[in-house]
C-alpha positions in Angstrom: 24.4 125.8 -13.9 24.3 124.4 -10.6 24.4 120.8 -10.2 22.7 120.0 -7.2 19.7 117.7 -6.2 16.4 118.9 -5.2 17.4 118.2 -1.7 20.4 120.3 -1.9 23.3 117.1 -1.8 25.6 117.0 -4.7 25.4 113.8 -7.1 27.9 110.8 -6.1 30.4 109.9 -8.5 29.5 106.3 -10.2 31.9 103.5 -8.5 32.8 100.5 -10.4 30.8 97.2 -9.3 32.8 95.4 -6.5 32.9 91.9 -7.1 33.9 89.7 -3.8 36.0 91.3 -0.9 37.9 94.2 -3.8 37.6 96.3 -6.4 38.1 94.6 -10.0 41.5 95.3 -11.5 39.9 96.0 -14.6 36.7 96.8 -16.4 38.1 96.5 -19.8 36.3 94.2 -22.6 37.4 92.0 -25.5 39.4 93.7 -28.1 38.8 92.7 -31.6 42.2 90.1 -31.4 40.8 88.7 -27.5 37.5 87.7 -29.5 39.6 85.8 -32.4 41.7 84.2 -29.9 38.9 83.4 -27.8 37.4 81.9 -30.9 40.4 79.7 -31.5 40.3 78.5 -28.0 36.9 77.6 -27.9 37.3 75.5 -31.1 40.6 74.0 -29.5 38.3 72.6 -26.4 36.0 71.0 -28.7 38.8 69.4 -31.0 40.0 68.5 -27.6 37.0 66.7 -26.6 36.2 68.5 -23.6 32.3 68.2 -24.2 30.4 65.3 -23.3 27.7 63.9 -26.3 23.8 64.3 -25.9 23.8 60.6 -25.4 26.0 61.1 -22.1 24.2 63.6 -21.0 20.7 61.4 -21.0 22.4 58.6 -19.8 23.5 60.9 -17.0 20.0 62.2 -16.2 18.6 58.5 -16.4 21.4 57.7 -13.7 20.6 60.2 -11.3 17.0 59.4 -11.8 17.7 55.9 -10.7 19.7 56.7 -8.1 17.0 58.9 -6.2 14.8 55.7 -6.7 16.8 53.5 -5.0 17.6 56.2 -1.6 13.6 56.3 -2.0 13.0 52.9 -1.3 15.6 52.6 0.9 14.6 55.0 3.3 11.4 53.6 3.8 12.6 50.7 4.2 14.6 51.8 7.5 11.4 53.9 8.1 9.0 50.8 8.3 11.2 48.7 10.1 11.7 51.2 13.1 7.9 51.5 13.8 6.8 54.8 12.4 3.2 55.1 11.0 1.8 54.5 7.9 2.3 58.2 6.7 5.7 58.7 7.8 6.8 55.6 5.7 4.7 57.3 2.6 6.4 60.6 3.6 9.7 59.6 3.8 12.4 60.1 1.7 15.8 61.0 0.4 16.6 63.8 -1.4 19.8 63.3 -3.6 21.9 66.6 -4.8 25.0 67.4 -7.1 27.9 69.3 -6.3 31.7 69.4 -8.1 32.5 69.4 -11.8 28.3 68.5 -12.5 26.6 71.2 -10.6 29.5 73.9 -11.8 28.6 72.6 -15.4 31.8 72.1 -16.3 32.4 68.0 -16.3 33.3 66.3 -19.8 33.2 62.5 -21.4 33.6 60.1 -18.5 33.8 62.3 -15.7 32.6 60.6 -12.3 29.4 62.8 -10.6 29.8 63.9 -7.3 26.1 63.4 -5.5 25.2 63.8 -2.1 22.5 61.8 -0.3 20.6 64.0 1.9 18.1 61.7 4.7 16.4 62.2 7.9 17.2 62.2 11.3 17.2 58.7 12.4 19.4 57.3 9.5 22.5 57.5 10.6 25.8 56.8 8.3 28.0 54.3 9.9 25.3 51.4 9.7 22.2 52.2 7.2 24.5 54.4 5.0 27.4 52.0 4.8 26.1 48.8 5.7 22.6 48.7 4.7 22.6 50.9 1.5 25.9 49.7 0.8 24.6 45.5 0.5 21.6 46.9 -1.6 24.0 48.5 -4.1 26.0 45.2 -4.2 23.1 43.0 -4.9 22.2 45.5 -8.1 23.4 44.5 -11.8 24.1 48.1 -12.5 26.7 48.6 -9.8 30.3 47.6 -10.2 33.5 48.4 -8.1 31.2 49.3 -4.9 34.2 50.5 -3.1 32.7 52.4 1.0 35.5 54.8 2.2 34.1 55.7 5.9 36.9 56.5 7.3 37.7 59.4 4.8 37.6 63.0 5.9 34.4 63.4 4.0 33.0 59.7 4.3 32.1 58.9 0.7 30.7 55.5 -1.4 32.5 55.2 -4.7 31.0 53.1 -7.4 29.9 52.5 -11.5 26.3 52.6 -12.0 25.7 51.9 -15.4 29.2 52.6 -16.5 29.2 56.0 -14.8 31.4 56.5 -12.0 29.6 58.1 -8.9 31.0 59.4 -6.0 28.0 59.6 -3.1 28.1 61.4 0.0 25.6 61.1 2.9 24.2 63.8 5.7 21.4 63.8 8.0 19.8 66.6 9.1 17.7 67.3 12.0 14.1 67.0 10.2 12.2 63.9 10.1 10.6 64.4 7.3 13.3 65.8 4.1 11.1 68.2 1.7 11.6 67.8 -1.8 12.6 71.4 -2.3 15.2 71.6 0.5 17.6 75.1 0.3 20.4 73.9 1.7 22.6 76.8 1.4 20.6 78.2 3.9 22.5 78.2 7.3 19.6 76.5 9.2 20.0 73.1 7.5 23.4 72.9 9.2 21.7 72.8 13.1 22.5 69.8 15.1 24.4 67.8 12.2 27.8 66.1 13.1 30.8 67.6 11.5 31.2 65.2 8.7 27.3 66.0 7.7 28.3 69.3 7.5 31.5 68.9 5.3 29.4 66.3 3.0 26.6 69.1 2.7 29.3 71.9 2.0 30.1 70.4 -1.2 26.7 71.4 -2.4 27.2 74.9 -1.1 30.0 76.2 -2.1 28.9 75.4 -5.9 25.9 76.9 -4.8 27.7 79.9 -3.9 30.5 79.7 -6.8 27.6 80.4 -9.0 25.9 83.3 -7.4 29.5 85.2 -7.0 30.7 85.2 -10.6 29.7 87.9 -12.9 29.2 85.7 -15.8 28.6 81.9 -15.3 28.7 80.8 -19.0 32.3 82.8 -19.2 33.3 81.1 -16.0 32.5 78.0 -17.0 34.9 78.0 -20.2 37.8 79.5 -18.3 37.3 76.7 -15.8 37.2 73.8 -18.1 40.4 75.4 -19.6 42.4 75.3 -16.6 41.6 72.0 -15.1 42.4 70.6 -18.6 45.8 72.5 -18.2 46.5 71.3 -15.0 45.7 67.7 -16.1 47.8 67.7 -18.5 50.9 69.4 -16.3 50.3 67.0 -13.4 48.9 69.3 -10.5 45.5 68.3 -11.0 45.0 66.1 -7.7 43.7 66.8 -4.0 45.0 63.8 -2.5 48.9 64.2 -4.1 48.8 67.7 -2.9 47.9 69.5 -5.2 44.9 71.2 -6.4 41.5 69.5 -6.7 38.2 70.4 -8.9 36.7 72.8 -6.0 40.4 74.6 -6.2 40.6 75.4 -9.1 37.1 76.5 -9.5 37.8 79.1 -6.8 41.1 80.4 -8.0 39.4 80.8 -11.1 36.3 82.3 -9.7 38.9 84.9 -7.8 39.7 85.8 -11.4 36.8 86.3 -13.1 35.7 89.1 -10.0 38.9 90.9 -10.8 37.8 91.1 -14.5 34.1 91.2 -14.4 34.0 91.9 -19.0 36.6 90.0 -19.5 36.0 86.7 -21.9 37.5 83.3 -21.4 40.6 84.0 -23.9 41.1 86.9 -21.3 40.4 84.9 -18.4 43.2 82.5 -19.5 46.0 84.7 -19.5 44.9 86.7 -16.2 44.9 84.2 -14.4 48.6 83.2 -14.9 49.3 87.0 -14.6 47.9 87.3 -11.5 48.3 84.1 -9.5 52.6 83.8 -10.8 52.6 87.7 -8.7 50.3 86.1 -6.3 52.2 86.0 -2.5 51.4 83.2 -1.0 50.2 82.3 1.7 47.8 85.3 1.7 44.2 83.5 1.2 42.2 83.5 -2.1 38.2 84.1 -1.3 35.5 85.2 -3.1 33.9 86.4 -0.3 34.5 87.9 3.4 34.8 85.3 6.1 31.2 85.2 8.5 30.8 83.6 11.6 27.3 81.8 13.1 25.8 81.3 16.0 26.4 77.9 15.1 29.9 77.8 16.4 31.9 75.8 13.3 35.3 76.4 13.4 36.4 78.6 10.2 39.4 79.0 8.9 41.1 82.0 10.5 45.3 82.2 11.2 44.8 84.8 13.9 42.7 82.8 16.0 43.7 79.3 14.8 47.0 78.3 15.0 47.2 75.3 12.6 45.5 77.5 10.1 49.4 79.4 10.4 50.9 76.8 8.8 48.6 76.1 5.5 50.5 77.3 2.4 48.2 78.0 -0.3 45.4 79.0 1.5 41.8 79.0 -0.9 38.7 79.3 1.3 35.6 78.4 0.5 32.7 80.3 0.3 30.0 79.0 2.3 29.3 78.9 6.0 31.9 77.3 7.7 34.5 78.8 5.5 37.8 76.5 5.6 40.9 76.2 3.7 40.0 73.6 0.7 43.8 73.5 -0.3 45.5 72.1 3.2 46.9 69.5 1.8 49.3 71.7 -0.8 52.8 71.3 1.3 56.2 73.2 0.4 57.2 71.1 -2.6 54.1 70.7 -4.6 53.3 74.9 -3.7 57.0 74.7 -5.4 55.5 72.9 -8.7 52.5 74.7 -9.3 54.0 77.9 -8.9 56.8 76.5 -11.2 53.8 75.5 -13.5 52.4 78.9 -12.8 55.3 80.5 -14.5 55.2 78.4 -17.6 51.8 78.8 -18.3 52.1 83.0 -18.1 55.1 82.4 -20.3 53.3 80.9 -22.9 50.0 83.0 -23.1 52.4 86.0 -23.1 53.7 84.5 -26.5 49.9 83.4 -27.2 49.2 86.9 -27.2 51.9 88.4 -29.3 50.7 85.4 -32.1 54.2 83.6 -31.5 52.5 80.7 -30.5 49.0 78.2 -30.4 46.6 77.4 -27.8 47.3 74.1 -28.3 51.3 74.9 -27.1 49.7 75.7 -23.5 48.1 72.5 -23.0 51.2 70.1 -24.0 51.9 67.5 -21.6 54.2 67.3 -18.8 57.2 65.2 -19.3 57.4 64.6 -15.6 60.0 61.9 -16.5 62.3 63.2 -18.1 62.2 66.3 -15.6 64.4 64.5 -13.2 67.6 62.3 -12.8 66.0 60.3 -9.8 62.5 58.7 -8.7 61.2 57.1 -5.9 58.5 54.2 -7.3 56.3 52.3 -5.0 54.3 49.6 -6.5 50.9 48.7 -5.0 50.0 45.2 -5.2 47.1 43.0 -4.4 45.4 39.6 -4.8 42.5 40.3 -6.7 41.1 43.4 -8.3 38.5 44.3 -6.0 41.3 44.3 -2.9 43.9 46.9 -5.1 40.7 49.1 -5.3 40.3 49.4 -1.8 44.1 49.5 -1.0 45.6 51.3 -3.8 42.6 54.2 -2.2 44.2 54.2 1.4 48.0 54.1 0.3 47.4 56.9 -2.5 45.7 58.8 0.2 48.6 58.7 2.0 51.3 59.1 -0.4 51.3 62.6 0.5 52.5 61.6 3.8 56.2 60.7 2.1 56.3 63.9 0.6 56.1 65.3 4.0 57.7 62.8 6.0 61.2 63.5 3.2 60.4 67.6 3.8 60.9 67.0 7.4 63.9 65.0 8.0 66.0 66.3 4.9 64.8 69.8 6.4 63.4 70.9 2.9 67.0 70.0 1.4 65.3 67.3 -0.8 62.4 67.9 -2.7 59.6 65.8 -3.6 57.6 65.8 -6.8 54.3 63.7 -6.5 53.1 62.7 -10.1 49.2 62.1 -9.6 49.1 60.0 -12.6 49.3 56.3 -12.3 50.6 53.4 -13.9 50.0 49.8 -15.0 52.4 46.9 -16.4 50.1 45.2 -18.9 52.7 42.4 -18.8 52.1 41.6 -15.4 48.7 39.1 -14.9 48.6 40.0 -11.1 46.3 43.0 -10.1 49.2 46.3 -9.2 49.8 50.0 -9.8 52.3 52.2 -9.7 53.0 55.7 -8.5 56.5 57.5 -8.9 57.8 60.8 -7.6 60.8 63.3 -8.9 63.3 64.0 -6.4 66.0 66.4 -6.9 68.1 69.1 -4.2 66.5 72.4 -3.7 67.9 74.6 -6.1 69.8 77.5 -4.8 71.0 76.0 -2.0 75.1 75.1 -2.5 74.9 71.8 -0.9 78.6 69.9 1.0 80.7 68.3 -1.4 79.6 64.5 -1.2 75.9 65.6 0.5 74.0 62.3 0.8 70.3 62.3 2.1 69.4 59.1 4.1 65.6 58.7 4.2 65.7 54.8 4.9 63.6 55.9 8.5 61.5 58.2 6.4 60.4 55.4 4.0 60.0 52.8 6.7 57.9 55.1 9.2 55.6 55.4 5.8 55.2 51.9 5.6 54.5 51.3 9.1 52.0 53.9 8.6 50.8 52.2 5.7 49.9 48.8 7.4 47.4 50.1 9.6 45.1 49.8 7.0 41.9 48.6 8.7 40.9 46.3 6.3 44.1 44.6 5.1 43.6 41.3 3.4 46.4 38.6 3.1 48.1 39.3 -1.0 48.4 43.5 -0.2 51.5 44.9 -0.2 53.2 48.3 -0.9 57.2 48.3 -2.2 59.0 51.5 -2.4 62.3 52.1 -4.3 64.9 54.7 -5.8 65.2 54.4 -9.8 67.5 56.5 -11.7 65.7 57.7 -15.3 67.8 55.3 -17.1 66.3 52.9 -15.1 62.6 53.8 -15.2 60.3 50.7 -16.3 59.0 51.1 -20.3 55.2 50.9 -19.0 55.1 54.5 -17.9 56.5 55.8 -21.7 52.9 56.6 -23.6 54.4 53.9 -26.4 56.2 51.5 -23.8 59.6 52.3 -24.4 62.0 55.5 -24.2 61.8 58.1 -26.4 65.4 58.7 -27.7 67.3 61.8 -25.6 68.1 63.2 -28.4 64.7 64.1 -29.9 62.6 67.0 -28.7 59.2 67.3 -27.9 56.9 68.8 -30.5 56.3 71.5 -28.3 59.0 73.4 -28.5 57.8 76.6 -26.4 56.8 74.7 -23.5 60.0 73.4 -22.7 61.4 76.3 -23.3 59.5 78.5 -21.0 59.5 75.9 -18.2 63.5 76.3 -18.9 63.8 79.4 -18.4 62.0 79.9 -15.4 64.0 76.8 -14.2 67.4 78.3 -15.5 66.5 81.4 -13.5 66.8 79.6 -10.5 69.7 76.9 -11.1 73.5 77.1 -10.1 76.3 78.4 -12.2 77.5 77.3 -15.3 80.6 75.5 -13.7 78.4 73.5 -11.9 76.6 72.3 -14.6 79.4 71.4 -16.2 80.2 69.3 -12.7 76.9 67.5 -13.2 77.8 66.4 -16.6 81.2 65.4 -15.8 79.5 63.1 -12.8 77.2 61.8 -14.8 79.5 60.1 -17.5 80.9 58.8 -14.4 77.4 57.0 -13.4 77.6 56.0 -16.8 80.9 54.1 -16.6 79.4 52.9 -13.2 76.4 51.3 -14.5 78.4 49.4 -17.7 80.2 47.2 -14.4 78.7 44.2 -12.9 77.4 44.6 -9.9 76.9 42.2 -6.5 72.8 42.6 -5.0 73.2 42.1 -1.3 70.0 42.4 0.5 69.4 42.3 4.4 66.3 41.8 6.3 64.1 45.0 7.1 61.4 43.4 9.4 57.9 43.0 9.0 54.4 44.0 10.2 51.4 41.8 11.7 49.2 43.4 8.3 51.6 43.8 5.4 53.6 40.8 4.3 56.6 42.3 4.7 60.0 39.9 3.7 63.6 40.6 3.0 64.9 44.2 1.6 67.6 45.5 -1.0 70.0 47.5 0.5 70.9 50.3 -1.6 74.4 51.9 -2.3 74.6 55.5 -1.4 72.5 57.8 -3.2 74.5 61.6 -3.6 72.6 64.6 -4.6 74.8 67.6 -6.4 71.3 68.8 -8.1 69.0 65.3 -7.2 72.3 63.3 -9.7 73.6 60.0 -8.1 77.4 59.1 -8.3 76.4 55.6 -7.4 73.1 53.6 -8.1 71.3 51.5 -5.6 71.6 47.9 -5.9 68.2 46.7 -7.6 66.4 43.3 -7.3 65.3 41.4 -10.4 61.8 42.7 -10.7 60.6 39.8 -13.4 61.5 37.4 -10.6 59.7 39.4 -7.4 57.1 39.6 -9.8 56.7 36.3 -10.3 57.0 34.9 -6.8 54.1 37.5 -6.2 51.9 35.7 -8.6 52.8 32.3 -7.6 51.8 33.7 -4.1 48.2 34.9 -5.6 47.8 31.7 -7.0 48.7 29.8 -3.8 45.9 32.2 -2.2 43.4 31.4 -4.7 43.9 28.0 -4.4 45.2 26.7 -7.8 48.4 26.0 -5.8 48.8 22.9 -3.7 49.5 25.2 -0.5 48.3 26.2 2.5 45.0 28.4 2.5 46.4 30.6 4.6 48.9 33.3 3.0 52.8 33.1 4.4 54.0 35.5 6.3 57.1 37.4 4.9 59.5 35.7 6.4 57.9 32.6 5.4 57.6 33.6 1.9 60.9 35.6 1.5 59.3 37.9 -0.6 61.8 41.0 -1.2 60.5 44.3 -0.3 62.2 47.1 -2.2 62.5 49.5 0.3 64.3 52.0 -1.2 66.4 54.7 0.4 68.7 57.7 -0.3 72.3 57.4 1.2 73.3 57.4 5.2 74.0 60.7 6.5 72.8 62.4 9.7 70.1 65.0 8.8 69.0 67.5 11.4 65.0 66.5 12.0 63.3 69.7 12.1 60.4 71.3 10.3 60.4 73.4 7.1 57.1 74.7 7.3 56.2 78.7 6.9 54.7 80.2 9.8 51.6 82.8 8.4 52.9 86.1 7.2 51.1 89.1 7.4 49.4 91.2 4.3 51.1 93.6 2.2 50.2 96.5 4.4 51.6 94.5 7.4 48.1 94.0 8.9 47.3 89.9 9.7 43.9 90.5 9.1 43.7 92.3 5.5 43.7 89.8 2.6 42.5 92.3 0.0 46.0 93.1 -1.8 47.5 89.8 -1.8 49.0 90.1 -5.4 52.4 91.9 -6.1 52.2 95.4 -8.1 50.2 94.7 -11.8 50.9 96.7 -14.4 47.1 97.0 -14.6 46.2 97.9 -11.3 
């Protein structure tokens, strides 16, 4: 029988659906044991408390409503006062949108919403956005911790309204009048807008577009709320450390759920470890093919751009102008999440052999007892509204050290930002601190004796620091080396140290982050070296020891007094043979609140804050040992695809059993 068509052509075999710029690696569905896992998961996330109520939910709504309300009224406001008619003043408005964790659907209890103000022409950002809006906000009941960051790379208002933390964004477009049902993931909305318009209105975009490129939203969604959980609870959940942000993850896991289109979120879960641990970096992740306007926006694109070389874990976003939302992901922290990576596949692969719970994934990271050595810098302040806005610049900036140690210890010394931070209830003054693992780079057989000195590193951070804009007399920033032994009891969940000898419930966590780190490590001689060196630190630390200190300077912003000066710091694998010489925090401490109180006044003082020479207040700048390091950069220059071409992406992964 012949087979042909009517017209004569012969009928086209059916091709799998193509979801984003491949084909999916599988088409397979949920086996009978995926749907029972997938069960258990789901009932995990609730026990987990990864929902928000109905309550929140309406509160939410009521929040939004108010806020539209108050752009409202503020925009004609600004409208009357420039001389427009009658109707332009009834006409005018502003239009307020969600994008992040809210508009993807996936934000739980407490979550801040990420909203974006959309207004007309002639009002501008710097002064009716940030100044006018801005004093309206502050004069309102419902708002606490008002806290304008203009100078951001997307300029952004952070405040409580209500209890509920919102994050608002602002872009004019070129239309006097802003309709209520504005599409603005069409292109057009982007003509004649300044570049930080068109970063604030990408937000709303790419979620936009998230949505539309998934083959199932609702499966997405679970799979999402999964991994950002995980990667809370691991420690690479965090833009501004250098690791992965909300919009991140959404598209790595977006990525996944194209290359199994039937797949549910149990299955989801487990792919994506399986794929992104293979995964050779930096070949991009995108959901999409890269398109360029008429409208001329840069986009991300290594052949053409040469900065874009040099970006590590490259995930572009969707929308028109597509750009690298990961560029702050730098060799160490690429280092942890891949590290992460590999314990999560671990575990699902054990998850799905029934040798171990869902709940064994999401165990926490004990970041500090990962490491024999820490850098901590402590943020401090006068009052509470002050260490809002100055813990937000140095925290922005934090991933600067990381960096700055890459560069000058030539990628000998790596840097682990932890994201999290941390408060000493016993303290009265308003502070915070953050802490970061240091150890050697592992493979690397390092000199006998190696020391790392980043004292010019550390102090080219803090001058950094102190060109904070809006620096107030009472903030300061102190940086300092800490062995694990020494790590203050408010960063221990109970405040104090769990007992070395215990082990973590979780058994199969640590021991698949083990092995992956045992893969890497240094012979078994050499471990028996690092215990031998560390009983000698132990003998070390049971002598009495001298603190001599010697005067680092000072800036015209940052009170900036004497400094500890540390003993040398030697790295075998990130282990010290000799501890730095540490001030008596209580006492810093306290001369830092008898300085707050001379500010505020209940001390018979001066008005005016000291200087730091004036007050001798010690800054611990910390350091790691003197030695000459070659300064050069560690970065990775853009390699090519698999099939050696630059310009195809499509088969970034290694070989997959499944593909």
């Amino acid at each position: 029988m012949d087979s042909r068509k009517p017209n004569g052509s012969l009928p086209q075999l059916s091709q799998p659906p193509k979801y984003g710029i491949t084909k999916p690696i599988s088409l397979a569905g949920p086996s009978e044991a995926d749907v029972q896992r997938n069960t258990e998961l789901e009932k995990f996330l609730i026990e987990s408390g990864l929902y928000e109520s109905k309550e929140e939910a309406a509160k939410r709504e009521e929040v939004l409503g108010r806020i539209t309300e108050i752009v409202k009224i503020w925009v004609k406001q600004l409208t009357r006062q420039r001389g427009y008619t009658d109707q332009m003043v009834e006409e005018a408005k502003a239009v307020i949108f969600t994008f992040g964790s809210y508009r993807l659907g996936v934000h739980g209890p407490g979550a801040d919403i990420d909203t974006l103000c959309v207004g007309p022409s002639y009002v501008n950002r710097e002064e009716d956005f940030f100044i006018i809006l801005h004093d309206i906000l502050a004069e309102m009941e419902e708002v606490t911790e008002l806290q304008p960051v203009p100078d951001a790379h997307v300029p952004v208002m952070k405040f409580k309204f209500q209890g509920i933390s919102i994050d608002l964004l602002y872009a004019s477009i070129s239309l006097l009048v802003v309709p209520d049902d504005l599409d603005i993931s069409c292109v057009s909305v982007l003509h004649n807008v300044d570049e930080q318009s068109v970063r604030s209105l990408n937000g709303c975009r790419v979620a936009d577009q998230i949505l539309k490129l998934v083959p199932n939203i609702e499966h997405f969604r679970t799979a999402l709320r999964c991994l950002k959980f995980w990667a809370k609870r691991r420690g690479v959940y965090s833009n501004v450390t250098g690791f992965l942000g909300g919009v991140n993850w959404a598209l790595l896991v977006a990525r996944i759920c194209q290359l199994y289109p039937n797949a549910i979120p149990s299955m989801l879960l487990s792919r994506f470890f399986r794929v992104y641990t293979q995964w050779r970096w930096p070949n991009p992740v995108m959901l999409c093919s890269i398109e360029e306007d008429e409208l001329g926006f840069p986009v991300w694109d290594p052949r053409k751009n040469p900065r874009d070389r040099f970006h590590h874990m490259p995930i572009i976003t969707p929308a028109y102008p597509c750009m690298n939302s990961s560029y702050n992901v730098s060799v160490s922290t690429l280092r942890v999440i891949m590290e992460q990576f590999q314990c999560g596949n671990g575990i699902c692969e054990e998850i799905e052999l029934n040798k171990a719970q869902w709940n064994t994934l999401f165990e926490r990271y004990l970041f500090f007892e990962a490491y024999k050595n820490y850098l901590q810098v402590d943020i401090v302040s006068a009052d509470a509204d002050d260490l809002l806005a100055w813990k937000g610049w140095t925290e922005s900036r934090l991933r600067l050290l990381t960096l700055k140690i890459e560069r000058d210890t030539n990628g000998m010394l790596q840097c682990h930002p932890y994201p999290n931070e941390y408060v000493d209830k016993s303290k009265l003054f308003p502070h915070c601190s953050f802490f970061m693992g240091l150890q050697r780079k592992e493979g690397v057989n390092g000199q006998e004796g190696q020391q790392f000195d980043i004292r010019g590193t550390v102090d080219e951070f803090r001058q950094e620091i102190s060109m904070y804009m809006y620096w107030k007399p009472g903030m300061d920033i102190y940086v300092s080396h800490v062995r694990r032994r020494q790590l203050p009891a408010f960063v221990f969940p109970d405040g104090y140290r769990r007992p070395r000898t215990l082990r973590h419930p979780s058994q199969h966590t640590e021991k698949a982050c083990e092995d992956v780190t045992r893969s890497q490590s240094g012979s078994a001689e050499r471990r028996i070296k690092r215990k031998h060196d560390d009983e000698a630190v132990d003998e070390k630390l049971s002598k009495p020891r001298d603190c001599s200190t010697s005067n680092f300077g000072g800036t015209s912003h940052i009170s900036i007094g004497q400094e500890a000066k540390l003993e040398h710091l030697r790295t075998g694998d990130a282990d010290s043979n000799s501890v730095d010489r540490l001030l008596d925090r209580d006492k810093r401490y306290e001369e830092i609140a008898i300085q707050q109180a001379r500010t505020d006044g209940t001390v018979s003082e001066p008005s005016c804050v000291k200087s730091a020479k004036q007050m001798g207040e010690p800054v611990r700048q910390e350091l790691l040992s003197p030695s000459e390091v070659p300064d050069s950069e560690t970065r990775e220059i853009y390699r090519p695809g698999l099939n050696g071409k630059t310009g195809d992406f499509a088969s970034a992964y290694m070989d997959n059993e499944e593909i």
